[in-house]
C-alpha positions in Angstrom: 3.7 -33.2 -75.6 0.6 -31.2 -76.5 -1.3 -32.9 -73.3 1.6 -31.8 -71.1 1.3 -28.4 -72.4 -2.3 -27.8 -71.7 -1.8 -29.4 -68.6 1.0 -26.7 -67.4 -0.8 -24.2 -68.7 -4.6 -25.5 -66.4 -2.3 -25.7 -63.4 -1.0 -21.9 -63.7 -3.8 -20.4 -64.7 -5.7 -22.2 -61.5 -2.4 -21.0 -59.5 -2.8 -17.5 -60.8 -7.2 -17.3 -59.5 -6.0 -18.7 -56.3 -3.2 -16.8 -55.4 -4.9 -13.6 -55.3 -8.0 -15.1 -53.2 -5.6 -16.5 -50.8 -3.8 -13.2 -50.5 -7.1 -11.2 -49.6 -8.9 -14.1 -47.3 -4.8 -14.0 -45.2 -5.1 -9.9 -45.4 -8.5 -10.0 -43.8 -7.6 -12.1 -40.7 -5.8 -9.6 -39.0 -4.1 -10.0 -35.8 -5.6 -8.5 -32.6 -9.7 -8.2 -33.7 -11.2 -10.6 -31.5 -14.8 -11.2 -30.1 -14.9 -10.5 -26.5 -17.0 -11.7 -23.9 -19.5 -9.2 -22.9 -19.1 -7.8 -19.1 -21.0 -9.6 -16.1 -22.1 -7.5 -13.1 -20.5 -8.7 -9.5 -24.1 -8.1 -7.6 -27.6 -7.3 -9.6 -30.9 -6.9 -8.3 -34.0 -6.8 -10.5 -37.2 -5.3 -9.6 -35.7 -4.7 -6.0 -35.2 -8.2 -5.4 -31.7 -9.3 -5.4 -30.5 -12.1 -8.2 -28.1 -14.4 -6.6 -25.4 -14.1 -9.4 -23.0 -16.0 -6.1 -25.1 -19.3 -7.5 -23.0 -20.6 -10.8 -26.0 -21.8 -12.7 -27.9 -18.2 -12.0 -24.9 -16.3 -13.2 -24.1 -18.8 -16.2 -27.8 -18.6 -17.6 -27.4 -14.4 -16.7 -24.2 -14.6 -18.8 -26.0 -16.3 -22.3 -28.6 -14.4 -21.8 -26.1 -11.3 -22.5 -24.5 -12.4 -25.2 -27.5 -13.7 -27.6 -29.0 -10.4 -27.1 -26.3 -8.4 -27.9 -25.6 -10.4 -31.0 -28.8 -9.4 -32.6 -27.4 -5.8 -32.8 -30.2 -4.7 -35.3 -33.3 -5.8 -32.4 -31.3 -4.2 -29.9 -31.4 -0.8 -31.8 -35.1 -0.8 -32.6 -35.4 -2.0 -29.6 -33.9 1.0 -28.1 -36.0 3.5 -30.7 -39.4 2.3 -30.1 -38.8 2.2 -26.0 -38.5 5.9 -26.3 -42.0 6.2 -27.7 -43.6 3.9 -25.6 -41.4 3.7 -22.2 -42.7 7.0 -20.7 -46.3 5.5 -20.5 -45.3 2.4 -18.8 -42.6 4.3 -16.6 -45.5 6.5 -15.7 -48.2 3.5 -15.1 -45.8 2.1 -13.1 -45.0 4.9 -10.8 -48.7 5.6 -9.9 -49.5 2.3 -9.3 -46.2 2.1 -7.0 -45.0 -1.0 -8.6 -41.1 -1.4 -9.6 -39.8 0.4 -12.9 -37.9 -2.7 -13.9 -41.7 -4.5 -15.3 -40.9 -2.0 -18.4 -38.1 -4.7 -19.0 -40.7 -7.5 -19.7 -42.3 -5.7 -22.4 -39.6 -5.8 -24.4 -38.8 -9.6 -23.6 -42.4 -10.6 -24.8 -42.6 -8.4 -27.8 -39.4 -6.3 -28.0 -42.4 -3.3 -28.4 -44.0 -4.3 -31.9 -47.7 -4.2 -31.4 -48.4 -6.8 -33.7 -46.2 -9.5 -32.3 -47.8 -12.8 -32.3 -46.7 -15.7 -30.9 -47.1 -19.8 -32.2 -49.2 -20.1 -29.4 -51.6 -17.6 -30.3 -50.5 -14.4 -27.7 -51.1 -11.5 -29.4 -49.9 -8.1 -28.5 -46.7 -5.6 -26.7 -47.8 -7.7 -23.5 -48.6 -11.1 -25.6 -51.7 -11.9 -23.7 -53.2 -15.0 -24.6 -57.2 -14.9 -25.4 -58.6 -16.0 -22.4 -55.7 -14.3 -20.1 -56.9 -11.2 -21.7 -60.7 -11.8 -21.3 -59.8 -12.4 -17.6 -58.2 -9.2 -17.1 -60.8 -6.8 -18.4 -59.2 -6.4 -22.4 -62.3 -6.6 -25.2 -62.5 -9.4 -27.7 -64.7 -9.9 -30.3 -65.0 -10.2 -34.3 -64.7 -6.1 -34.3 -62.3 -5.3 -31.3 -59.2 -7.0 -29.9 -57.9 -5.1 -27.1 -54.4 -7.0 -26.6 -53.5 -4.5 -29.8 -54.2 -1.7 -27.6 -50.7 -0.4 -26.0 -52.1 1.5 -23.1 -55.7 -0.4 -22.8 -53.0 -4.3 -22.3 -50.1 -2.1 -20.5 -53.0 -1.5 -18.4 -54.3 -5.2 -17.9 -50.4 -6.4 -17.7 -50.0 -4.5 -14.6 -53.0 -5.7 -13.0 -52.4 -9.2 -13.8 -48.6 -8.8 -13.1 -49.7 -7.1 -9.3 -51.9 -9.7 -8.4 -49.4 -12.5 -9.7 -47.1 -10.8 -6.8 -49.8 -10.8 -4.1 -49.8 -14.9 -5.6 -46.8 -15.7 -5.4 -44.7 -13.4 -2.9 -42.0 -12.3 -5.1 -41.7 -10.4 -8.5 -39.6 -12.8 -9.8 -42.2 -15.3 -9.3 -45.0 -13.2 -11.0 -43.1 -12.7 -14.0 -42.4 -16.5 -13.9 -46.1 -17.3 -13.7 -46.6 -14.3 -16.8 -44.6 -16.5 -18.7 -45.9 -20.1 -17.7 -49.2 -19.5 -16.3 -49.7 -19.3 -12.6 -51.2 -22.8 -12.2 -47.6 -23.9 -13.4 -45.6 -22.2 -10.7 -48.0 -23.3 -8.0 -47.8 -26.9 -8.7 -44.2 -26.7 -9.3 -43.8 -25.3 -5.9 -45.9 -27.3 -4.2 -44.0 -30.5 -6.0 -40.6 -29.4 -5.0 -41.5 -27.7 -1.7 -39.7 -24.8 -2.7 -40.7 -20.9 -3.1 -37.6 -19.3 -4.4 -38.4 -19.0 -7.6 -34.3 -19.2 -8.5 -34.1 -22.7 -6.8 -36.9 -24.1 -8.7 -36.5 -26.7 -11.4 -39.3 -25.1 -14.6 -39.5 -25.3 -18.0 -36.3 -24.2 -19.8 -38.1 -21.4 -21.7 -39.7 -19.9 -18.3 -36.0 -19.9 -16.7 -34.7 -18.5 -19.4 -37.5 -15.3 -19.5 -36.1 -14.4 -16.1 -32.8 -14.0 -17.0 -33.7 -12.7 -20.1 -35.3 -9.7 -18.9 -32.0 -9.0 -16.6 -30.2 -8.7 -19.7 -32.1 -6.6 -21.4 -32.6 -4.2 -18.4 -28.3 -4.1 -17.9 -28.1 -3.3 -21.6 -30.7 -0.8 -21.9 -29.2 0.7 -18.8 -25.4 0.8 -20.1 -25.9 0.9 -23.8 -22.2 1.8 -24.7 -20.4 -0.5 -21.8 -22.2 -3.5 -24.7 -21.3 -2.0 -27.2 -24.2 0.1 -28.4 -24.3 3.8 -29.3 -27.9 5.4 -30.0 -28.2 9.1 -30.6 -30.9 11.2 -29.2 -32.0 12.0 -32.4 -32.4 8.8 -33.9 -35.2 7.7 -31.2 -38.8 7.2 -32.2 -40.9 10.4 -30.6 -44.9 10.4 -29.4 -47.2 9.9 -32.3 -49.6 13.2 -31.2 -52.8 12.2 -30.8 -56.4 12.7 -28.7 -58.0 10.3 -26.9 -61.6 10.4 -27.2 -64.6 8.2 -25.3 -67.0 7.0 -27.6 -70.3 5.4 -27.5 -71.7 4.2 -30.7 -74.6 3.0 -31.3 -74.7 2.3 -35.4 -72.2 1.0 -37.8 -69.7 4.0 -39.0 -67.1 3.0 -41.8 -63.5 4.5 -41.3 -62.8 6.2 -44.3 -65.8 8.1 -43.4 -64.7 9.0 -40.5 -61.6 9.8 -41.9 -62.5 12.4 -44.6 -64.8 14.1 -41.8 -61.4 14.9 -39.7 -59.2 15.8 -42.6 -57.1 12.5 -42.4 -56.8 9.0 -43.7 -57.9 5.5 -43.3 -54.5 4.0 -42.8 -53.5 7.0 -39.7 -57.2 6.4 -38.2 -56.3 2.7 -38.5 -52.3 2.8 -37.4 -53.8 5.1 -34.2 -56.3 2.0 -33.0 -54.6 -1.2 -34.3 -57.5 -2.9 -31.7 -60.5 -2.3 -34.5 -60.1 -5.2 -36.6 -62.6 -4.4 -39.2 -63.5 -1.2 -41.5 -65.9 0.4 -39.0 -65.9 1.3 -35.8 -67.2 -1.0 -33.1 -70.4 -0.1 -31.6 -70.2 0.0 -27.3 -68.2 2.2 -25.5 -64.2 3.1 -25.3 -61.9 5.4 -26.3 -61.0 6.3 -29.8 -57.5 8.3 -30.9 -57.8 10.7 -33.6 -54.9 13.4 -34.5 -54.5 15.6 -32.5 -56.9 18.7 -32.1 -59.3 17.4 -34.2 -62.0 16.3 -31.7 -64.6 19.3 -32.6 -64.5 17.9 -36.1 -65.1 14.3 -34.6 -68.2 16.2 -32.5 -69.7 17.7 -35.7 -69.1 14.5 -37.6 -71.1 12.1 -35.1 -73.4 14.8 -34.9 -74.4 14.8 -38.6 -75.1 11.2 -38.6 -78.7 9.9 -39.0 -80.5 8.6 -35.9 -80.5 4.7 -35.9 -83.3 3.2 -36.4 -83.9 2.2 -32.8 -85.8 5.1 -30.6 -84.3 3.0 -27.8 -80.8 4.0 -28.9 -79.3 7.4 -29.2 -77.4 8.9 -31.6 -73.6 8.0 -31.3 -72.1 11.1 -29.3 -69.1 11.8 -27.6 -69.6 10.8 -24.2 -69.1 14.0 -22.2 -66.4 13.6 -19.4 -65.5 17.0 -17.9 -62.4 14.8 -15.6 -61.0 13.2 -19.0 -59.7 15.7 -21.6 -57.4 14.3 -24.7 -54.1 14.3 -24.2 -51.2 13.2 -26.6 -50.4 9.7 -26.1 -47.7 7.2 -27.5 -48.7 5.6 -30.7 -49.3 2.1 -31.9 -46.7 0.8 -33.8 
Protein backbone atom coordinates (compact mmCIF):
# COMPACT_ATOMS: atom_id res chain seq x y z
CA UNK A 1 0.00 0.00 0.00
CA UNK A 2 2.86 2.30 0.95
CA UNK A 3 4.55 1.39 -2.73
CA UNK A 4 1.26 2.40 -4.40
CA UNK A 5 1.21 5.51 -2.54
CA UNK A 6 4.60 6.81 -3.49
CA UNK A 7 3.88 5.64 -6.82
CA UNK A 8 0.67 8.03 -7.23
CA UNK A 9 2.27 10.48 -5.72
CA UNK A 10 5.88 10.21 -8.60
CA UNK A 11 3.25 10.08 -11.32
CA UNK A 12 1.43 13.51 -10.28
CA UNK A 13 4.09 15.30 -9.28
CA UNK A 14 5.80 14.35 -12.93
CA UNK A 15 2.19 15.29 -14.32
CA UNK A 16 2.23 18.61 -12.53
CA UNK A 17 6.30 19.66 -14.26
CA UNK A 18 4.90 18.62 -17.48
CA UNK A 19 1.76 20.09 -17.73
CA UNK A 20 3.01 23.49 -17.51
CA UNK A 21 6.00 22.91 -20.18
CA UNK A 22 3.52 21.44 -22.45
CA UNK A 23 1.25 24.43 -22.00
CA UNK A 24 4.06 27.06 -22.91
CA UNK A 25 5.90 24.89 -25.84
CA UNK A 26 1.61 24.63 -27.41
CA UNK A 27 1.37 28.62 -26.54
CA UNK A 28 4.50 29.35 -28.50
CA UNK A 29 3.48 27.65 -31.81
CA UNK A 30 1.20 29.99 -32.85
CA UNK A 31 -0.90 29.83 -35.85
CA UNK A 32 0.01 32.06 -38.90
CA UNK A 33 4.07 32.80 -38.20
CA UNK A 34 5.56 31.00 -41.00
CA UNK A 35 9.07 31.27 -42.84
CA UNK A 36 8.52 32.48 -46.21
CA UNK A 37 10.44 32.00 -49.26
CA UNK A 38 12.41 35.06 -50.09
CA UNK A 39 11.33 36.90 -53.50
CA UNK A 40 13.00 35.91 -56.99
CA UNK A 41 13.44 38.52 -59.66
CA UNK A 42 11.55 37.68 -63.20
CA UNK A 43 14.69 39.13 -65.33
CA UNK A 44 18.36 40.15 -63.67
CA UNK A 45 21.36 41.30 -65.21
CA UNK A 46 24.67 41.54 -63.42
CA UNK A 47 27.42 43.62 -64.38
CA UNK A 48 25.39 44.49 -67.67
CA UNK A 49 25.33 41.06 -68.74
CA UNK A 50 22.04 39.49 -68.59
CA UNK A 51 21.65 36.15 -66.19
CA UNK A 52 19.41 33.78 -67.85
CA UNK A 53 17.06 33.15 -64.75
CA UNK A 54 14.53 31.48 -68.09
CA UNK A 55 17.23 28.40 -67.50
CA UNK A 56 15.81 26.30 -64.20
CA UNK A 57 19.12 25.31 -62.92
CA UNK A 58 20.46 29.24 -63.21
CA UNK A 59 17.35 30.37 -61.40
CA UNK A 60 17.38 27.39 -58.77
CA UNK A 61 21.17 27.93 -57.79
CA UNK A 62 20.04 32.10 -57.91
CA UNK A 63 17.24 31.10 -55.55
CA UNK A 64 19.71 29.21 -52.61
CA UNK A 65 21.95 31.55 -52.98
CA UNK A 66 19.13 34.10 -51.50
CA UNK A 67 18.11 32.36 -48.87
CA UNK A 68 21.52 31.20 -47.06
CA UNK A 69 22.43 34.71 -47.22
CA UNK A 70 19.67 36.15 -45.78
CA UNK A 71 19.69 33.63 -43.00
CA UNK A 72 22.89 34.79 -41.58
CA UNK A 73 21.07 38.04 -40.73
CA UNK A 74 23.98 39.25 -38.31
CA UNK A 75 26.78 39.06 -41.67
CA UNK A 76 24.22 40.69 -43.66
CA UNK A 77 24.16 43.78 -41.19
CA UNK A 78 27.86 44.15 -40.83
CA UNK A 79 27.90 43.50 -44.03
CA UNK A 80 25.84 46.42 -44.83
CA UNK A 81 27.86 48.86 -42.04
CA UNK A 82 31.29 48.23 -43.27
CA UNK A 83 30.17 48.70 -47.18
CA UNK A 84 29.44 52.26 -46.23
CA UNK A 85 33.01 52.83 -45.28
CA UNK A 86 34.66 51.14 -47.87
CA UNK A 87 32.07 51.18 -51.01
CA UNK A 88 32.69 54.84 -52.04
CA UNK A 89 36.40 53.98 -52.91
CA UNK A 90 35.57 51.03 -54.90
CA UNK A 91 32.38 52.79 -56.45
CA UNK A 92 34.81 55.52 -57.36
CA UNK A 93 37.83 53.15 -58.74
CA UNK A 94 35.32 51.62 -60.68
CA UNK A 95 33.92 54.62 -62.29
CA UNK A 96 37.27 55.99 -63.48
CA UNK A 97 38.47 53.01 -64.76
CA UNK A 98 34.95 52.66 -66.64
CA UNK A 99 34.40 49.15 -65.53
CA UNK A 100 30.77 47.99 -64.19
CA UNK A 101 29.66 49.13 -60.47
CA UNK A 102 28.40 45.63 -59.77
CA UNK A 103 32.53 44.24 -59.19
CA UNK A 104 31.86 46.08 -55.66
CA UNK A 105 29.52 42.94 -55.20
CA UNK A 106 32.51 40.48 -55.27
CA UNK A 107 34.26 42.05 -52.51
CA UNK A 108 31.90 41.27 -50.19
CA UNK A 109 31.50 37.57 -51.56
CA UNK A 110 35.38 36.95 -50.96
CA UNK A 111 35.58 38.69 -47.65
CA UNK A 112 32.26 40.24 -46.76
CA UNK A 113 34.83 43.54 -46.22
CA UNK A 114 37.03 42.30 -43.17
CA UNK A 115 40.52 43.07 -44.01
CA UNK A 116 41.87 40.31 -42.27
CA UNK A 117 39.93 37.45 -43.84
CA UNK A 118 41.97 34.56 -44.63
CA UNK A 119 41.05 31.70 -46.32
CA UNK A 120 42.22 27.56 -45.82
CA UNK A 121 43.97 28.05 -48.85
CA UNK A 122 46.04 30.77 -47.74
CA UNK A 123 44.23 34.10 -49.64
CA UNK A 124 44.57 36.77 -47.58
CA UNK A 125 42.84 40.04 -47.76
CA UNK A 126 39.12 42.20 -48.74
CA UNK A 127 40.10 40.81 -52.29
CA UNK A 128 41.60 37.33 -50.98
CA UNK A 129 44.49 37.31 -53.24
CA UNK A 130 46.55 34.36 -53.05
CA UNK A 131 50.55 35.05 -52.75
CA UNK A 132 51.67 34.66 -56.04
CA UNK A 133 48.30 36.19 -57.63
CA UNK A 134 49.22 39.11 -55.67
CA UNK A 135 52.99 39.22 -56.64
CA UNK A 136 51.71 39.01 -60.26
CA UNK A 137 49.61 42.00 -60.02
CA UNK A 138 51.99 44.50 -58.61
CA UNK A 139 50.97 44.03 -54.47
CA UNK A 140 54.34 43.96 -52.03
CA UNK A 141 55.33 40.82 -50.15
CA UNK A 142 57.84 40.36 -47.90
CA UNK A 143 58.73 39.47 -44.05
CA UNK A 144 57.88 43.44 -43.38
CA UNK A 145 54.97 44.31 -45.86
CA UNK A 146 52.02 42.39 -47.17
CA UNK A 147 50.05 44.45 -49.50
CA UNK A 148 46.84 42.13 -49.90
CA UNK A 149 46.07 43.92 -46.22
CA UNK A 150 46.08 47.10 -48.03
CA UNK A 151 42.23 48.00 -49.01
CA UNK A 152 42.96 50.58 -51.68
CA UNK A 153 46.68 49.28 -52.67
CA UNK A 154 44.54 45.16 -53.51
CA UNK A 155 41.14 47.13 -54.62
CA UNK A 156 43.60 48.49 -56.86
CA UNK A 157 45.31 45.16 -58.11
CA UNK A 158 41.62 43.34 -58.12
CA UNK A 159 40.59 45.64 -60.73
CA UNK A 160 43.53 45.23 -62.82
CA UNK A 161 43.45 41.59 -62.62
CA UNK A 162 39.64 41.48 -62.84
CA UNK A 163 39.95 43.88 -66.36
CA UNK A 164 42.29 41.77 -67.94
CA UNK A 165 40.44 38.49 -66.87
CA UNK A 166 37.54 40.20 -69.13
CA UNK A 167 39.86 41.05 -72.05
CA UNK A 168 40.66 36.85 -71.32
CA UNK A 169 37.77 35.64 -71.30
CA UNK A 170 35.06 37.89 -73.18
CA UNK A 171 32.55 38.22 -70.46
CA UNK A 172 32.46 39.50 -66.84
CA UNK A 173 30.90 36.60 -65.69
CA UNK A 174 33.70 34.73 -66.92
CA UNK A 175 36.36 36.94 -65.18
CA UNK A 176 34.89 36.68 -61.92
CA UNK A 177 34.69 32.80 -62.64
CA UNK A 178 38.40 32.68 -63.33
CA UNK A 179 38.95 35.19 -59.85
CA UNK A 180 37.48 32.45 -58.15
CA UNK A 181 39.10 29.27 -59.90
CA UNK A 182 42.13 30.62 -61.57
CA UNK A 183 42.10 31.42 -65.19
CA UNK A 184 43.94 28.32 -66.37
CA UNK A 185 40.70 26.51 -64.99
CA UNK A 186 38.14 28.24 -67.05
CA UNK A 187 40.30 27.97 -70.19
CA UNK A 188 40.76 24.37 -70.04
CA UNK A 189 37.19 23.90 -69.06
CA UNK A 190 36.22 25.75 -72.15
CA UNK A 191 38.26 24.30 -74.35
CA UNK A 192 37.11 20.61 -72.92
CA UNK A 193 33.53 21.37 -73.38
CA UNK A 194 33.67 23.61 -76.35
CA UNK A 195 31.65 25.98 -74.75
CA UNK A 196 32.21 29.90 -73.75
CA UNK A 197 29.07 30.80 -71.92
CA UNK A 198 30.25 30.73 -68.77
CA UNK A 199 26.41 29.72 -67.46
CA UNK A 200 26.44 26.58 -69.71
CA UNK A 201 29.59 25.35 -68.40
CA UNK A 202 29.96 22.38 -66.18
CA UNK A 203 32.88 23.91 -63.06
CA UNK A 204 33.59 23.20 -59.78
CA UNK A 205 30.56 23.49 -57.49
CA UNK A 206 32.17 26.17 -55.36
CA UNK A 207 33.08 28.46 -58.56
CA UNK A 208 29.28 28.10 -59.74
CA UNK A 209 28.12 28.90 -56.71
CA UNK A 210 30.43 32.38 -56.43
CA UNK A 211 28.47 33.56 -59.46
CA UNK A 212 25.37 33.30 -58.09
CA UNK A 213 26.48 34.21 -54.95
CA UNK A 214 27.40 37.66 -55.81
CA UNK A 215 23.81 38.18 -57.60
CA UNK A 216 22.46 37.68 -54.29
CA UNK A 217 24.24 39.75 -52.53
CA UNK A 218 23.98 42.66 -55.04
CA UNK A 219 19.65 42.14 -55.11
CA UNK A 220 19.86 42.36 -51.25
CA UNK A 221 22.15 45.15 -50.88
CA UNK A 222 20.07 46.83 -53.53
CA UNK A 223 16.50 46.16 -51.73
CA UNK A 224 17.41 45.73 -48.16
CA UNK A 225 13.81 45.90 -46.76
CA UNK A 226 11.97 43.77 -49.75
CA UNK A 227 14.56 40.77 -47.64
CA UNK A 228 13.80 41.65 -44.83
CA UNK A 229 16.51 43.99 -43.59
CA UNK A 230 16.20 47.52 -42.16
CA UNK A 231 19.58 49.56 -41.57
CA UNK A 232 19.46 53.09 -40.39
CA UNK A 233 21.60 55.80 -41.65
CA UNK A 234 23.00 56.24 -38.50
CA UNK A 235 24.07 52.96 -37.70
CA UNK A 236 26.62 52.69 -40.83
CA UNK A 237 30.35 52.65 -40.33
CA UNK A 238 31.70 56.38 -41.56
CA UNK A 239 35.52 57.12 -43.23
CA UNK A 240 38.27 56.61 -40.63
CA UNK A 241 40.02 60.36 -41.48
CA UNK A 242 43.18 59.90 -42.35
CA UNK A 243 46.36 61.30 -44.69
CA UNK A 244 48.09 59.49 -47.10
CA UNK A 245 51.60 60.14 -47.18
CA UNK A 246 54.59 58.72 -49.71
CA UNK A 247 57.40 57.62 -47.90
CA UNK A 248 60.89 56.54 -48.69
CA UNK A 249 62.83 55.08 -45.86
CA UNK A 250 65.95 54.29 -45.81
CA UNK A 251 66.68 52.99 -41.98
CA UNK A 252 64.74 51.03 -39.51
CA UNK A 253 62.00 53.39 -37.59
CA UNK A 254 60.03 51.51 -34.74
CA UNK A 255 56.17 52.55 -34.58
CA UNK A 256 55.69 53.66 -31.24
CA UNK A 257 58.22 56.08 -32.14
CA UNK A 258 56.64 57.24 -34.75
CA UNK A 259 53.61 57.32 -32.85
CA UNK A 260 54.59 59.58 -29.88
CA UNK A 261 56.20 62.05 -32.62
CA UNK A 262 52.48 62.54 -34.13
CA UNK A 263 50.57 62.69 -30.87
CA UNK A 264 48.96 59.17 -31.42
CA UNK A 265 49.34 55.45 -30.71
CA UNK A 266 50.85 52.36 -31.77
CA UNK A 267 47.65 50.41 -32.15
CA UNK A 268 45.84 53.61 -34.63
CA UNK A 269 49.36 53.83 -36.57
CA UNK A 270 48.95 50.06 -36.77
CA UNK A 271 44.93 49.66 -37.45
CA UNK A 272 45.66 52.68 -40.36
CA UNK A 273 48.34 50.18 -42.36
CA UNK A 274 47.32 46.58 -41.42
CA UNK A 275 49.97 45.83 -44.58
CA UNK A 276 53.22 46.49 -42.07
CA UNK A 277 53.51 43.25 -40.45
CA UNK A 278 56.24 44.02 -38.03
CA UNK A 279 57.03 46.96 -35.28
CA UNK A 280 58.83 49.25 -37.76
CA UNK A 281 58.28 50.61 -40.72
CA UNK A 282 59.48 48.94 -43.89
CA UNK A 283 62.23 50.57 -45.57
CA UNK A 284 61.49 51.27 -49.72
CA UNK A 285 59.02 53.36 -50.97
CA UNK A 286 54.93 53.67 -50.50
CA UNK A 287 52.49 55.37 -48.90
CA UNK A 288 51.90 55.66 -45.27
CA UNK A 289 48.34 56.81 -43.49
CA UNK A 290 48.67 58.80 -40.44
CA UNK A 291 45.62 60.87 -38.74
CA UNK A 292 44.68 63.23 -40.30
CA UNK A 293 46.53 66.68 -40.41
CA UNK A 294 49.38 65.53 -38.88
CA UNK A 295 51.76 65.27 -41.79
CA UNK A 296 54.05 68.45 -40.74
CA UNK A 297 54.64 66.52 -37.54
CA UNK A 298 55.55 63.34 -39.63
CA UNK A 299 57.96 65.99 -41.73
CA UNK A 300 59.74 67.20 -38.53
CA UNK A 301 59.77 63.72 -37.08
CA UNK A 302 61.72 62.04 -40.15
CA UNK A 303 63.62 65.09 -40.16
CA UNK A 304 65.09 64.64 -36.65
CA UNK A 305 66.30 61.28 -37.35
CA UNK A 306 70.06 60.55 -37.51
CA UNK A 307 71.57 60.01 -41.00
CA UNK A 308 72.07 56.22 -41.70
CA UNK A 309 75.17 55.13 -41.72
CA UNK A 310 75.40 54.77 -45.49
CA UNK A 311 76.51 58.21 -47.37
CA UNK A 312 75.01 56.33 -50.34
CA UNK A 313 71.60 56.65 -48.72
CA UNK A 314 69.66 59.65 -47.67
CA UNK A 315 67.90 60.46 -44.80
CA UNK A 316 64.23 59.02 -44.84
CA UNK A 317 62.09 62.08 -46.10
CA UNK A 318 58.82 62.62 -47.32
CA UNK A 319 58.98 62.17 -50.94
CA UNK A 320 57.77 65.56 -52.29
CA UNK A 321 54.82 65.20 -54.74
CA UNK A 322 53.26 68.54 -55.53
CA UNK A 323 50.19 66.32 -57.85
CA UNK A 324 49.55 63.97 -54.63
CA UNK A 325 48.30 65.82 -51.53
CA UNK A 326 46.62 63.66 -48.50
CA UNK A 327 43.31 63.20 -48.65
CA UNK A 328 40.91 61.33 -46.07
CA UNK A 329 40.52 57.79 -47.18
CA UNK A 330 38.49 54.74 -45.94
CA UNK A 331 40.13 52.85 -43.16
CA UNK A 332 41.27 49.34 -42.65
CA UNK A 333 39.20 47.35 -40.69
Amino acid sequence: MKKNSCLLFSMVLIASLIGPFHQTFAAEKKPGVFVEPCPLPRTMALCGEKVPLENPPVLEMLDREIHITVWDQAKVLLTFKRAARHFPFIEKRLKELGMPDDLKYLSVAESNLLTYARSSAGALGPWQFMQGTGVRVGLRHDPSMDERLDFERSTEAALLYLRQLRDMFGSWAAAMGAYNCGENRIRTEMSEQRVTDFYRLNLPLETERYIFRIAAIKLIMENPERYGFRVPKETLYGAVRSDSVPLNIRQPVHIADLAEALGTDYKEIKELNPQILGRFLPEGQYVLKIPAGTASKLERFLKSLPPVQDATKNTPEVMKDKRQKPEARSGGK
